[in-house]
C-alpha positions, 0 to 999 in steps of 0.5 A, a space after each residue: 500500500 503507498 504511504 502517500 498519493 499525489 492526485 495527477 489530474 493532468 494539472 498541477 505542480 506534480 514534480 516540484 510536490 513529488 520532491 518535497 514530500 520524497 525530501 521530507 519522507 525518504 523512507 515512506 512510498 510516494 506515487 504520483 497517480 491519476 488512478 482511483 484505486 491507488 488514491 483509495 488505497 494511499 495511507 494518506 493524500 496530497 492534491 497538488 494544484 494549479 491552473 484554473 478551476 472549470 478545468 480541475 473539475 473537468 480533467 478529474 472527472 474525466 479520469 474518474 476520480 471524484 469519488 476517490 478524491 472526495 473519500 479521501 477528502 472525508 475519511 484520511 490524512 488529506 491535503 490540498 494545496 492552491 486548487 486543491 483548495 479552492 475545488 473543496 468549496 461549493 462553488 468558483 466564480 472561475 468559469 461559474 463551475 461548482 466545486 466538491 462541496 466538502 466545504 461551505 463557501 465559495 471561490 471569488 476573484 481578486 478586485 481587478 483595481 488594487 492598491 497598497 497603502 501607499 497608492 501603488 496598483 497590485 497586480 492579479 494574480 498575486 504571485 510571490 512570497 508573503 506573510 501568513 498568519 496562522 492558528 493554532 494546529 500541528 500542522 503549523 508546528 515549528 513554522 513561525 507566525 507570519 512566515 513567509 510563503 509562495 503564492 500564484 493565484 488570482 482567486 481565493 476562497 470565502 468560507 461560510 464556516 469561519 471555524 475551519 479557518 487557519 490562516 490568513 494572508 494580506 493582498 492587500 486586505 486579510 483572505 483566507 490562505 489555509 482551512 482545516 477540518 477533521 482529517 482535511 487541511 488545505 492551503 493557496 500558497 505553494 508549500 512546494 515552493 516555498 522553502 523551510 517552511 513549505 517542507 517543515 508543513 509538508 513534514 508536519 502532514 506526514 507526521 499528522 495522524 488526526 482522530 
């Protein structure tokens, strides 16, 4: 049985996430897999992402592997990072699509005007390192408050439950950046790419056994 399975749905960061996790968990088995049975069958799971949303949902579906994705979702160690987040909510204002709906809320896009506090246009996406403020959870274990992270995104989420929120970054008002429930945790930014602290989470979700 592999210990940990990365979702290939023809999109994402595949690689990049292939070897971070290798570099964090040398001694567990990784496999890269767009086969539902595998997904099944994986100790836990990490859904890598990138890309635009309508087209996440199509190739998944495509692939036949929703059910996998969303068992997963409910029932083992699960991470999500960037689309990986974003299709876990209800609905994406990208291509007007619904999501899995394992989470209340939905996905909205960035403001097309947005200026700092000192008058200076931001550009959409947002794509760079920037400060992420976050609870309390091990998954954050070892990383320090308003560690840096690497982001591309132009969407973000708004969930309805404000309980699953665990972290928030500014760009430039407060969005959220992280959401855990139960067996879930999900991010926008990059962990991947995003040095010591992208690989001390990625090691924190290898180490995380939730109840």
């Amino acid at each position: 049985m592999t210990d940990v399975a990365i979702v290939d749905y023809g999109m994402g960061n595949l690689r990049s996430v292939y070897q971070a996790v290798r570099k964090v968990a040398p001694d567990l088995s990784v496999q890269v897999t767009d086969k539902a049975a595998a997904i099944a069958a994986a100790s836990r799971v990490i859904f890598p992402g990138q890309g635009a949303m309508p087209d996440c949902m199509h190739e998944m579906d495509a692939r036949g592997l929703r059910q996998a994705v969303l068992d997963a979702a409910h029932n083992k160690p699960f991470l999500g990072i960037c689309i990986g987040l974003q299709m876990l909510f209800e609905h994406s204002t990208e291509g007007n699509v619904p999501g899995l709906g394992v989470l209340p809320g939905k996905v909205v896009r960035f403001a097309s005007e947005l200026n700092d506090g000192q008058g200076n246009k931001l550009k959409v996406p947002h794509m760079g390192w920037n400060e992420v403020h976050h609870a309390q959870h091990v998954i954050w274990s070892g990383i320090d408050q308003n560690a840096r992270f690497y982001f591309v995104h132009s969407y973000y989420v708004q969930p309805r439950d404000t309980g699953i929120v665990q972290a928030t970054s500014d760009y430039p008002q407060p969005f959220v950046c992280a959401v855990a429930r139960d067996n879930l945790f999900a991010v926008q930014f990059h962990p991947e790419k995003s040095a010591a602290a992208g690989l001390q989470l990625l090691q924190n979700f290898i180490n995380w056994n939730p109840v």
